[in-house]
C-alpha positions as a LaTeX table, in Angstrom:
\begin{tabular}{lrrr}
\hline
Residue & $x$ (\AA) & $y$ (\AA) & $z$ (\AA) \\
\hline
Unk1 & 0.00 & 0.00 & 0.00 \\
Unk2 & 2.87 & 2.68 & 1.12 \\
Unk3 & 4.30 & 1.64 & $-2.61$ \\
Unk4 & 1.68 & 2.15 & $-4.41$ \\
Unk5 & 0.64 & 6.43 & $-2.43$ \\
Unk6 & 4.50 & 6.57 & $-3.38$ \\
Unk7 & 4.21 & 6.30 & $-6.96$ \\
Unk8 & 1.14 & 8.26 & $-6.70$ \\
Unk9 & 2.20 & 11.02 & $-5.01$ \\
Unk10 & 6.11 & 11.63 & $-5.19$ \\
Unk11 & 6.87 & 10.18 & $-8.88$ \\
Unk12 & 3.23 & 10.69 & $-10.33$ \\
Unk13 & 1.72 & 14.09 & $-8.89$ \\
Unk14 & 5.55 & 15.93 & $-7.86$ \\
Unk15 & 7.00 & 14.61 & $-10.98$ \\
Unk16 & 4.50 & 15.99 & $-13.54$ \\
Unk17 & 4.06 & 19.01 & $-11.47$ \\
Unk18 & 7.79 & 19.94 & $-11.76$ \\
Unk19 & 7.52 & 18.93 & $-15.22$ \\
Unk20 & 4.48 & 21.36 & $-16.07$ \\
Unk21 & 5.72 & 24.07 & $-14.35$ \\
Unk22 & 9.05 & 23.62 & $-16.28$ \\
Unk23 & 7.32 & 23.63 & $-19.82$ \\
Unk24 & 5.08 & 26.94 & $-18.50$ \\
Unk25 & 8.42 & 28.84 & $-17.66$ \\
Unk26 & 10.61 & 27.53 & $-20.70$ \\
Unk27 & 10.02 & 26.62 & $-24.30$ \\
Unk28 & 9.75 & 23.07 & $-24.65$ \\
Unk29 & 12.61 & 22.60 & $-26.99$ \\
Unk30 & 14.73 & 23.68 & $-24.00$ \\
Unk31 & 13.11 & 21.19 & $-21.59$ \\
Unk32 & 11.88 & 17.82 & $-23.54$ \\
Unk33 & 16.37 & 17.06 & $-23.83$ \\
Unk34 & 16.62 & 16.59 & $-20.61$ \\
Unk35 & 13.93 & 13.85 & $-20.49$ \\
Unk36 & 16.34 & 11.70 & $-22.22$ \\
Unk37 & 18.29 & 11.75 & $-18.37$ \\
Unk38 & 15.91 & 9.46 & $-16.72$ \\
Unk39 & 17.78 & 6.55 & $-18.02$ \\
Unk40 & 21.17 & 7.95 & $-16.53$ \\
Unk41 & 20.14 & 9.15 & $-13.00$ \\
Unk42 & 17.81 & 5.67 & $-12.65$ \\
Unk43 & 21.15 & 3.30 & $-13.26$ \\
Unk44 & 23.23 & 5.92 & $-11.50$ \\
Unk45 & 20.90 & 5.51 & $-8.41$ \\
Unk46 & 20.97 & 2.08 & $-8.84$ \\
Unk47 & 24.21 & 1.98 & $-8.56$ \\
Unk48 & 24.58 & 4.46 & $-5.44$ \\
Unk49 & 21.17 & 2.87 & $-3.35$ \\
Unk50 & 21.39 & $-0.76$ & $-4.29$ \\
Unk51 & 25.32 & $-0.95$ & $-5.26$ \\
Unk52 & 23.79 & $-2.30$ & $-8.69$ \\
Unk53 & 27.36 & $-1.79$ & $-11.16$ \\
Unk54 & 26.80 & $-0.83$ & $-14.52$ \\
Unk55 & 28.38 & $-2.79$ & $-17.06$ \\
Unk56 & 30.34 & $-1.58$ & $-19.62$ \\
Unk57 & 27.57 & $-1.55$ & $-22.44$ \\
Unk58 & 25.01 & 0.37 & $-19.85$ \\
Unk59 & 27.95 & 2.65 & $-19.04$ \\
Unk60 & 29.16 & 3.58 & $-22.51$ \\
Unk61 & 25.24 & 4.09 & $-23.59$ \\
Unk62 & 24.84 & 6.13 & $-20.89$ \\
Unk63 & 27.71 & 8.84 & $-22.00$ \\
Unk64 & 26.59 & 8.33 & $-25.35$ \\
Unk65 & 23.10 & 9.84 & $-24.17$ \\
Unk66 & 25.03 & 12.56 & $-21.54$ \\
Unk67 & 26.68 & 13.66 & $-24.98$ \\
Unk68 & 23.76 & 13.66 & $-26.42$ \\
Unk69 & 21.67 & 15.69 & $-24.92$ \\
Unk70 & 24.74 & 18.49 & $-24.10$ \\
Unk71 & 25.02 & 18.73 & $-27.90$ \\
Unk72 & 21.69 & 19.63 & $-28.03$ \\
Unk73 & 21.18 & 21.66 & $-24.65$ \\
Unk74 & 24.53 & 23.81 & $-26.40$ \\
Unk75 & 23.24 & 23.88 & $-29.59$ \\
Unk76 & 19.92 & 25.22 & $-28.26$ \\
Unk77 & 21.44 & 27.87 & $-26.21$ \\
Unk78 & 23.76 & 29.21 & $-28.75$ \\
Unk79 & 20.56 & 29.47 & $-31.92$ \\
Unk80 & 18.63 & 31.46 & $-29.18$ \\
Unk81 & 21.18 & 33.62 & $-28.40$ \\
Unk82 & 21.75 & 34.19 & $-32.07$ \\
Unk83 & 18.02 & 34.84 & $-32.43$ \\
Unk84 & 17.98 & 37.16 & $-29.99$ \\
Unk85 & 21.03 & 39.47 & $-30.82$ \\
Unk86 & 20.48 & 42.88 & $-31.70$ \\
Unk87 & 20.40 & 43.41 & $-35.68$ \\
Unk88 & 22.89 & 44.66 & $-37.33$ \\
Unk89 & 22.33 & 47.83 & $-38.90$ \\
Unk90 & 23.15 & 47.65 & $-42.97$ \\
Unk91 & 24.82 & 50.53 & $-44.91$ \\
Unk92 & 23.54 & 50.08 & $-48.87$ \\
Unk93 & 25.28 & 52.98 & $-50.37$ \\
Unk94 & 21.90 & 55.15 & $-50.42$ \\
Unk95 & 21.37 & 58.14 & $-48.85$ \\
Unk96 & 18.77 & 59.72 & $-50.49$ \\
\hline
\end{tabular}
């Protein structure tokens, strides 16, 4: 029974409610990358709680998918800084 409120309340009801707030303060391009982590912080607790080792596969998928999503949390960052960088003003010879 104490199981079950748990995945109710703390992963079910805190989870999405972090997640929702999240997508109301951010655009969700910024926010959906960083889904792809559950994967990584569930073996990495695994590992820490329940002294579960990743093996080598599990461990070199995991950077794979920490590379991953920095490529695309860094390419993110720098296209919206482009996009909002003041324009440039453009002399075309005229001056009427």
């Amino acid at each position: 029974m104490l199981s079950t409120a748990y995945t109710a309340v703390l992963a079910s009801f805190v989870g999405y409610g972090i997640w929702n707030s999240l997508l109301g303060r951010h655009q969700a391009s910024a926010v959906v990358p960083f889904m792809l982590l559950v994967p990584v912080f569930g073996m990495g607790s695994a590992w820490l709680v329940f002294d579960e080792v990743p093996n080598a596969a599990e461990a070199s998928g995991g950077a794979l998918l920490l590379a991953g999503v920095a490529t695309v949390a860094l390419a993110g960052r720098r296209t919206r800084a482009a996009a909002t960088a003041a324009p440039v003003a453009v002399d075309n010879g005229r001056h009427d």
